[in-house]
C-alpha positions as CSV (number, residue, x, y, z in Angstrom):
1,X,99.8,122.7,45.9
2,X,103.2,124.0,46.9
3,X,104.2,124.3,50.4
4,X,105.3,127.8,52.0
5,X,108.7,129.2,52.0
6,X,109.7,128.9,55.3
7,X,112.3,131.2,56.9
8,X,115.1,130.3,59.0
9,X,114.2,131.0,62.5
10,X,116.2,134.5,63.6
11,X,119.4,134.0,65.6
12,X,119.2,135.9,68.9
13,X,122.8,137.7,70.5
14,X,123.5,139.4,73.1
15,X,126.6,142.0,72.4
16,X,128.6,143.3,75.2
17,X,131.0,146.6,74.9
18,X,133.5,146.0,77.9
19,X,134.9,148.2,80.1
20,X,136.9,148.1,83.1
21,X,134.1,149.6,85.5
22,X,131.1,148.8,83.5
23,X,130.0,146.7,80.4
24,X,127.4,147.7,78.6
25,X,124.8,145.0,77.2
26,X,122.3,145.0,73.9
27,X,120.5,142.3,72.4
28,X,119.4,141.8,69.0
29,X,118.8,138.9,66.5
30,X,119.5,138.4,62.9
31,X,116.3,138.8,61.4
32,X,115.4,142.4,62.1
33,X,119.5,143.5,63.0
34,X,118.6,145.7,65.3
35,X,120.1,146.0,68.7
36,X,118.3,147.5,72.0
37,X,120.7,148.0,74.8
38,X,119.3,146.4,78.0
39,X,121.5,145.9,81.0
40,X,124.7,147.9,82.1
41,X,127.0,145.6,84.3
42,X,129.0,147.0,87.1
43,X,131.1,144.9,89.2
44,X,133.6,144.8,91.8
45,X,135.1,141.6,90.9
46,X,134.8,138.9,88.2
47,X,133.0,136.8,90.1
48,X,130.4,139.9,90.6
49,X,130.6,140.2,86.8
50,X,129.7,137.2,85.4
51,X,126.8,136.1,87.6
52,X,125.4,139.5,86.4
53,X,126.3,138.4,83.0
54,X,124.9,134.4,83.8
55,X,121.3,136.0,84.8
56,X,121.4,138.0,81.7
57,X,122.2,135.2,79.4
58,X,119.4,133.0,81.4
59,X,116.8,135.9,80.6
60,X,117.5,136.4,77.0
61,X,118.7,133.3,76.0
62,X,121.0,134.4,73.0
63,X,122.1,131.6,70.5
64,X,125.5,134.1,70.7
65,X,127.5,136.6,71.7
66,X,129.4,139.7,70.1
67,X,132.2,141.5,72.0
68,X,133.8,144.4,71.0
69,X,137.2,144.3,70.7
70,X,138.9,148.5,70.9
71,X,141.8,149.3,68.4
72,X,144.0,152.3,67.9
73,X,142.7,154.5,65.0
74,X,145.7,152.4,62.6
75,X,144.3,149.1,63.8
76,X,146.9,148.8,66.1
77,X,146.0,146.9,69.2
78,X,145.6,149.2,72.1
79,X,145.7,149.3,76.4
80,X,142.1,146.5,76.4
81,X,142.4,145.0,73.5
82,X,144.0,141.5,74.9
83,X,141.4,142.5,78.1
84,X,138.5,142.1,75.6
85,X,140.0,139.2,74.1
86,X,140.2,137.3,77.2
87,X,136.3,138.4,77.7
88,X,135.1,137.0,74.9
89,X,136.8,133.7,75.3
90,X,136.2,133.6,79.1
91,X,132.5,134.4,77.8
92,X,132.3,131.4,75.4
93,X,133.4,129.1,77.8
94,X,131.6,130.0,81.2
95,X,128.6,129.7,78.6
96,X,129.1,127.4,76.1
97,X,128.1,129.7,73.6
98,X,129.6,131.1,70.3
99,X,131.7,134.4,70.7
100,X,132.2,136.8,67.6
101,X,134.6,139.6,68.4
102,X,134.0,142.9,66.4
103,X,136.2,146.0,66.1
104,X,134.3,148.5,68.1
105,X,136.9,152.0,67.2
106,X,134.6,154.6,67.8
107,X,131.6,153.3,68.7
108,X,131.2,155.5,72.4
109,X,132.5,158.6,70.5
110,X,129.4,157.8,68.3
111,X,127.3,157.7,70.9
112,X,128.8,160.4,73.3
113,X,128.6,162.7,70.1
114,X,124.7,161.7,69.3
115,X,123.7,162.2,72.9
116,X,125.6,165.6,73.4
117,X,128.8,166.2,75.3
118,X,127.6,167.0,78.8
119,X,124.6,164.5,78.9
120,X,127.1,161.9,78.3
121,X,129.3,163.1,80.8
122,X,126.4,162.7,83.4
123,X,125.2,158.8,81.7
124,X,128.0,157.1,81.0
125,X,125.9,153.8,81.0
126,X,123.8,155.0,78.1
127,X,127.1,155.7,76.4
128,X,128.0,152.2,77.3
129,X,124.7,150.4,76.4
130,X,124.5,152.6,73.2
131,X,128.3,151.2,72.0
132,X,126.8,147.7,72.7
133,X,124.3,148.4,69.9
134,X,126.6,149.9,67.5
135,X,128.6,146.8,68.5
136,X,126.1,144.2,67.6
137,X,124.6,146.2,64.1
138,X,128.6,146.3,63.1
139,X,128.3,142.5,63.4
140,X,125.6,142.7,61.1
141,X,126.3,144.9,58.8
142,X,129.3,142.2,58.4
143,X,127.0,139.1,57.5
144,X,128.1,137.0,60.0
């Protein structure tokens, strides 16, 4: 008798889409690569920040994390660019956890453009949630 196939077990991430007053949050794994937004972080300080980010990491327990890292339309590093940088590796280390950095151009225009000009205006942490998602599908769609 031949034994089942079994399938790796799914890798589970959390993908954040930073901003200077709020980072938006989505988790996902790598079986279904989906992503569901669930946590906006706002924060006074970085000391603020991260524990917010600490309890989130404690409730989902990702085996990763994906950060989205903003370019100029040419691919041109932009104004948070190094800012998102220095996240993600502040991120892997406070954690201990391997940080992938995606290129997130566009992703809350996507979003702001799905959800319609003035809601957007009014939910800017749906906008920001939203880009997390499109953050962490990106870094699927890329095999890693």
């Amino acid at each position: 008798m031949t034994k089942p196939v079994q399938s790796p077990k799914p890798t589970q991430y959390l993908a954040f889409d930073f901003g200077l007053k709020r980072i938006g949050v989505a988790f996902g794994n790598s079986l279904t690569k989906t992503a569901s937004g669930v946590a906006v972080v706002e924060a006074q300080n970085d000391e603020q920040r991260f524990a917010k980010i600490e309890s989130l990491v404690k409730e989902w327990q990702p085996e990763g994390l994906v950060v989205g890292v903003p370019r100029q339309p040419d691919g041109a590093d932009n104004e948070l660019t190094t800012r998102c940088e220095r996240f993600a590796r502040q991120l892997e280390g406070r954690f201990a956890l391997p940080c992938a950095m995606v290129d997130e151009r566009y992703t809350s225009a996507i979003i702001e453009s799905c959800m319609g000009g003035k809601a957007a205006r009014e939910n800017k942490g749906r906008v920001d949630m939203g880009s997390a998602c499109l953050i962490l599908e990106q870094f699927f769609l890329e095999g890693r």
